[in-house]
N, C-alpha and C positions, 0 to 999 in steps of 0.2 A: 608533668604533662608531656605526653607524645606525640606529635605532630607528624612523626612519619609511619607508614604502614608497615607493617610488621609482612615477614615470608608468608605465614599465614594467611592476610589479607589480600595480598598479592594473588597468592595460588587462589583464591575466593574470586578476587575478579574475571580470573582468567578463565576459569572455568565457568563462569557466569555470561563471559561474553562471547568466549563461543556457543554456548547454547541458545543466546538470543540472537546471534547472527546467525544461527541456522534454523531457529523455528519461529525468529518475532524480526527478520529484517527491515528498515524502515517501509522499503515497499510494501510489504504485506501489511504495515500497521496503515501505512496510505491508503490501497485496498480495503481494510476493513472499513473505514472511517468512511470512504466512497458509497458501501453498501451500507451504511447505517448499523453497521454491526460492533459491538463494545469491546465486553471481553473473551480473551480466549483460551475455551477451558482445555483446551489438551496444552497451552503453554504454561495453563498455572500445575497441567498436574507433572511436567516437564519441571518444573520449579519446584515442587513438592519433595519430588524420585531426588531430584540434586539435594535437598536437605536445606536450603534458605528458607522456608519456612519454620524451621523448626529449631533457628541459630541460640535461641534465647532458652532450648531445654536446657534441664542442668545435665544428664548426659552427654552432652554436646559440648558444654562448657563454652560457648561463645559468649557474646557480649554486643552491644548498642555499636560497636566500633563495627564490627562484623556486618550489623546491620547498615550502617550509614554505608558500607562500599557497597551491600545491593541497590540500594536509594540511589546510589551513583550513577552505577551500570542500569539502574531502569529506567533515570533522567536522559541516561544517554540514547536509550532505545525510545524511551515514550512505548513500552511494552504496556499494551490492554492488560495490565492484572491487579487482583485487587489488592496488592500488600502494601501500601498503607494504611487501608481501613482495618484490613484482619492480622496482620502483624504487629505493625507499628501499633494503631490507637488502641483497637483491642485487645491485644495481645500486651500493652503494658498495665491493663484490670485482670485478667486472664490468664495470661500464660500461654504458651501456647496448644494450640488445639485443633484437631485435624478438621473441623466443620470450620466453613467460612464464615465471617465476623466483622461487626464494624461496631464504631461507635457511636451513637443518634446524637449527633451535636452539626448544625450549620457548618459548611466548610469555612466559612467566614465568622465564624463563632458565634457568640447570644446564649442570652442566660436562659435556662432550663426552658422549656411550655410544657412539657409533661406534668401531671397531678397524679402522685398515686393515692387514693385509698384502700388502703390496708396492701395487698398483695395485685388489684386491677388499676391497672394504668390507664392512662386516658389523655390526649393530647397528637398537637403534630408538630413535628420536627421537619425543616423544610430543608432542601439543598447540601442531603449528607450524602459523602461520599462512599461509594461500595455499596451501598443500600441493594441495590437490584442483586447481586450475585450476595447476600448475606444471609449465614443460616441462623445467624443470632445476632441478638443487636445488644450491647451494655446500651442502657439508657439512664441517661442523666435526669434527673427528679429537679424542680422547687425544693429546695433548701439543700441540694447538694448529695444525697443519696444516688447509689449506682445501683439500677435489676439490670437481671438477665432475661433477656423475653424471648423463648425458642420459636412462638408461636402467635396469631392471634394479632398480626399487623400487615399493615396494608405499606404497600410501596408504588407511587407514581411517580413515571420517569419525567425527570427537569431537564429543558433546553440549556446545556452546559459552553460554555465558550470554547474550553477543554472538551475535545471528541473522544480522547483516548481515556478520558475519567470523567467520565459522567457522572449527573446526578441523580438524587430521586429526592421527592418528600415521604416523609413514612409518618404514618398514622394509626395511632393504637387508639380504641376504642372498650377498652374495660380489659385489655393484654390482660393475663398473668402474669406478672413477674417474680421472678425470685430475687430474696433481696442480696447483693454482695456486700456494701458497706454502706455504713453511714456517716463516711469521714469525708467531707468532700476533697481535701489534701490529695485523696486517687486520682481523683477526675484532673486536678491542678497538676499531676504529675506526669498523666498519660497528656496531656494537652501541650505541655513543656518537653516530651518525648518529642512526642508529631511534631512541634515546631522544628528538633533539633534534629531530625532528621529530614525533615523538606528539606532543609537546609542542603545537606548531602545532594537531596535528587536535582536540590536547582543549582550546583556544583555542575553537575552530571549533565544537567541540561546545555548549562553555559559553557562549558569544556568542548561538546560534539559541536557547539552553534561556530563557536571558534575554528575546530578545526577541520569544519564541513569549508567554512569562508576561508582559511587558509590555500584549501587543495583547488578551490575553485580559482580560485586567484593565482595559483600557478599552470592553471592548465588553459582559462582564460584568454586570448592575446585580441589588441589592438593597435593599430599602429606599429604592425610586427612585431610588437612587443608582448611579453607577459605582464600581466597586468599588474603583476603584484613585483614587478619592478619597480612599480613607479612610486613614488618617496610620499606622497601624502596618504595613499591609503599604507604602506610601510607602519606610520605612524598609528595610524588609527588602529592595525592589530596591534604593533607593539603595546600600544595604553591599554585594548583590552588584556590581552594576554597580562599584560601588569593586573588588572583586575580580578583578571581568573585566580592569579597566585595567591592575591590577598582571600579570595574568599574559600580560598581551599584551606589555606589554613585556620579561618574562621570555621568553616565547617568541621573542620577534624577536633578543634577545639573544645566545640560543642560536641562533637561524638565521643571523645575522652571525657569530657568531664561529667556525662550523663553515665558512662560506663561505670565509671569510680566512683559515680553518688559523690563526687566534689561539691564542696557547700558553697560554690560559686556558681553552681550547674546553671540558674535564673541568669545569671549576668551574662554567663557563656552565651549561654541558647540568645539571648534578644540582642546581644553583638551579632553572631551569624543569621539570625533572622533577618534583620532589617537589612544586613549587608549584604547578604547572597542574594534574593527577591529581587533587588535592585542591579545586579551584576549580570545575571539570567535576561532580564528584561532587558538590558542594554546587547550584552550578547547576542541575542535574538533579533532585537533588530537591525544588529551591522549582516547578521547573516541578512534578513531578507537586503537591505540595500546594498550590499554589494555582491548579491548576486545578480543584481540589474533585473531585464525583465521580467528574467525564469522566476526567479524567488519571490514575483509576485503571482505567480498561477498557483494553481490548487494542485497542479500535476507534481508541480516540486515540493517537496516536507516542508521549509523553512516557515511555514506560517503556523504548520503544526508546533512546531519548539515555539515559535511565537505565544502561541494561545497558548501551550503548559505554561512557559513563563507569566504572563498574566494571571492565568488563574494561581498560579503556584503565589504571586503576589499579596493576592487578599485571603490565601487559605491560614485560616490558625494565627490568622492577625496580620494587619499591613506593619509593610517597614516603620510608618509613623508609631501605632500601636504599642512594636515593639519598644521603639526609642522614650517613647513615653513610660513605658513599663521599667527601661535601664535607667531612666534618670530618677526612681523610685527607686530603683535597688542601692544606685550608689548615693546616694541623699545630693540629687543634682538640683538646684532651686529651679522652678519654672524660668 
């Protein structure tokens, strides 16, 4: 296992993050989120032209690793776009594919509501994400079966806590589907993907929150002082920054060992699940408190990383969830 990033990856970030700092700056996601506006399709086709969507062709010869440094860089921006629903979750039943995609499963997971008879589906799936910008939906069935539904569903948009990834419920009503498989073991793997790379974005998320509070806190003063002279909040970055380190290498952990198909890959992923969610959410909110009373208005981002970290919490299973699922894997007695 490799825990550090490779030249590759590096030149991957870089170039990823200058293209969001010129066409998805926090302001502008701020902006959109003020107007009630989602995602933005001239950044996803800005994302597209760059080739991150397409990391996973065999052409390409990338890998899950590739992908968790966009996860990074899109936690760090909170960029409006839909690639975790059509890359990540759909795109590990799939492949990738130039129409947008997601997968019809709750953000917060639950077992199938879909019924198909014969080829028409019928059911609703409530609080998926991507849903509104999706030109196909994989749909998860009762007893584990995956269609493809191009057409022939309904989508209504959900009040999401998360502005930057919203929700919908979608509704099929007698869909066509085509059938992919009938192993549910896909649906277990794309779901064990999505975990393992949240993971990456809530890295991504908790790295910016940190060192959004860091520069504030040097630029800060009271007491003629800089703020971030002063030895107790000192401390309080130091421990997070200690936290960030840990979860970044939980997260790359879980991005190696999903890359390599490692037959620890379950163990990996619900270590950095339950551990990053939790790292994020605390991140988050030393940002908003020590930014004092800016980081509490709506004018300053910090409550935006806020709410990703929350929701990013309960999406694809809570830190509990997870832990409960690692003390199965390693045979931990209740």
């Amino acid at each position: 296992m490799n825990l550090l990033y490779t030249e590759i990856e590096e030149e991957l970030r870089a170039s990823l993050r200058d293209l969001l700092t010129d066409h998805s700056p926090i302001d502008a996601v701020l902006a959109r989120v003020t107007a009630q506006q989602d995602y933005d399709p001239a950044l996803w086709r800005e994302l597209t032209g760059l080739g991150v969507t397409e990391l996973l062709a065999p052409e390409v010869g990338g890998s899950l690793r590739e992908v968790a440094v966009v996860m990074e860089e899109l936690g760090r921006s909170l960029a409006p776009t839909p690639f975790l629903g059509s890359v990540v979750l759909a795109g590990a039943v799939l492949g990738p594919t130039e129409r947008t995609a997601t997968l019809a499963v709750p953000l917060s997971l639950g077992a199938p509501t879909v019924r198909a008879d014969g080829g028409a589906l019928t059911g609703t799936v409530t609080s998926v994400a991507d849903a509104r910008t999706a030109e196909l939906l994989v749909v998860p069935v009762t007893g584990g079966a995956l269609y493809l539904v191009e057409d022939g569903f309904t989508v209504t948009p959900r009040t999401s806590l998360d502005l930057t990834r919203p929700l919908a419920d979608v509704t099929l009503d007698g869909a066509r589907g085509r059938l992919l498989t009938e192993d549910p073991a896909v649906l277990d793997r794309a779901l064990l993907t999505g975990a393992g790379m949240l993971a990456s974005e809530q890295l991504g998320v908790a790295e910016r929150c940190l060192t959004m509070t860091v520069e504030h806190l040097r630029e800060r003063r009271q007491f003629n002082r800089s703020l971030g002279s002063f030895q107790a909040l000192k401390h309080r970055l130091a421990d997070l920054w200690l936290e960030v380190v840990g979860a970044r290498a939980a997260a790359r952990a879980a991005a190696d060992a999903l890359a390599s198909e490692a037959a620890d890959a379950a163990v990996t992923v619900a270590v950095a699940a339950s551990h990053c969610a939790e790292v994020a959410v605390h991140a988050a909110e030393e940002c908003v408190q020590l930014h004092g009373g800016i980081g509490m208005t709506w004018e300053h981002p910090a409550h935006l990383y806020l709410k990703r970290a929350k929701a990013d919490q309960l999406a694809l299973g809570t830190p509990g969830r997870h832990r409960a699922r690692l003390a199965e894997l390693v045979d931990l007695p209740g």
